[in-house]
N, C-alpha and C positions, 0 to 999 in steps of 0.2 A: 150724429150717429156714432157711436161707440162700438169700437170694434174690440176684444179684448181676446187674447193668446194665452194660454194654457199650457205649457210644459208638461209632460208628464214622462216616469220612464216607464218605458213596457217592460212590465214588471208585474207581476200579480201583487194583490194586495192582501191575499188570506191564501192558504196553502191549495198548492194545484190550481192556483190560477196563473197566467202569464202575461196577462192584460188590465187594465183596468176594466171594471165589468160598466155596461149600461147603466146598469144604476147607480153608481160611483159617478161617471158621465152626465147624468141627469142632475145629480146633486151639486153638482162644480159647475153646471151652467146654469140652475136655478141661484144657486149661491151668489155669480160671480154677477145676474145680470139684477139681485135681490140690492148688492152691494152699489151698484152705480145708480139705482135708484134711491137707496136711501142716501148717500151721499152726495151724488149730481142732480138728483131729479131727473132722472131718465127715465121714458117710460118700456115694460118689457120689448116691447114689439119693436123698438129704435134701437136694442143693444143685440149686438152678434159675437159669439160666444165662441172661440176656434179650439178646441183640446188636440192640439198635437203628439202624438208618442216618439217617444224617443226609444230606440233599438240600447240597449246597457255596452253593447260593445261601441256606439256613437259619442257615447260623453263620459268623464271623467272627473277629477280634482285632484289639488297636491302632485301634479306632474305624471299620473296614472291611469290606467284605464280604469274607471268605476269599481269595477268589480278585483281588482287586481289590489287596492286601495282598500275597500272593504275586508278583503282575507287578510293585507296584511295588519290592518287596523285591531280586527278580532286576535292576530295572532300577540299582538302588543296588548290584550288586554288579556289575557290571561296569567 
């Protein structure tokens, strides 16, 4: 029984969104239990699918808060 974890960050993914939507959701656990079937031989109904959200002020990189990283990243590309 395959259990798989999903990361994501709460975040919108198209403007005025703040989450990932349902349907984004559905597509990552049809995707994710598509994948351990075609590679393990799993059947749908043995694989469980976790999509977690992560809060943008909870995680970061490069010694930064996400978002603090992002601004200055943008401000370096210009």
């Amino acid at each position: 029984m395959p259990i798989v974890t999903i990361q994501v960050t709460r975040e919108g993914t198209k403007p005025g969104a703040d989450s990932v939507t349902a349907e984004e959701k559905a597509a990552l656990i049809k995707g994710a239990s598509e994948l351990l079937r075609d590679v393990l031989n799993k059947p749908f109904e043995s694989t469980f699918v976790i999509i977690e959200e992560v809060a943008t002020d909870n995680w970061g990189w490069g010694g930064l808060p996400a978002l603090e990283f992002r601004r200055r990243r943008a401000e370096q590309a210009r």
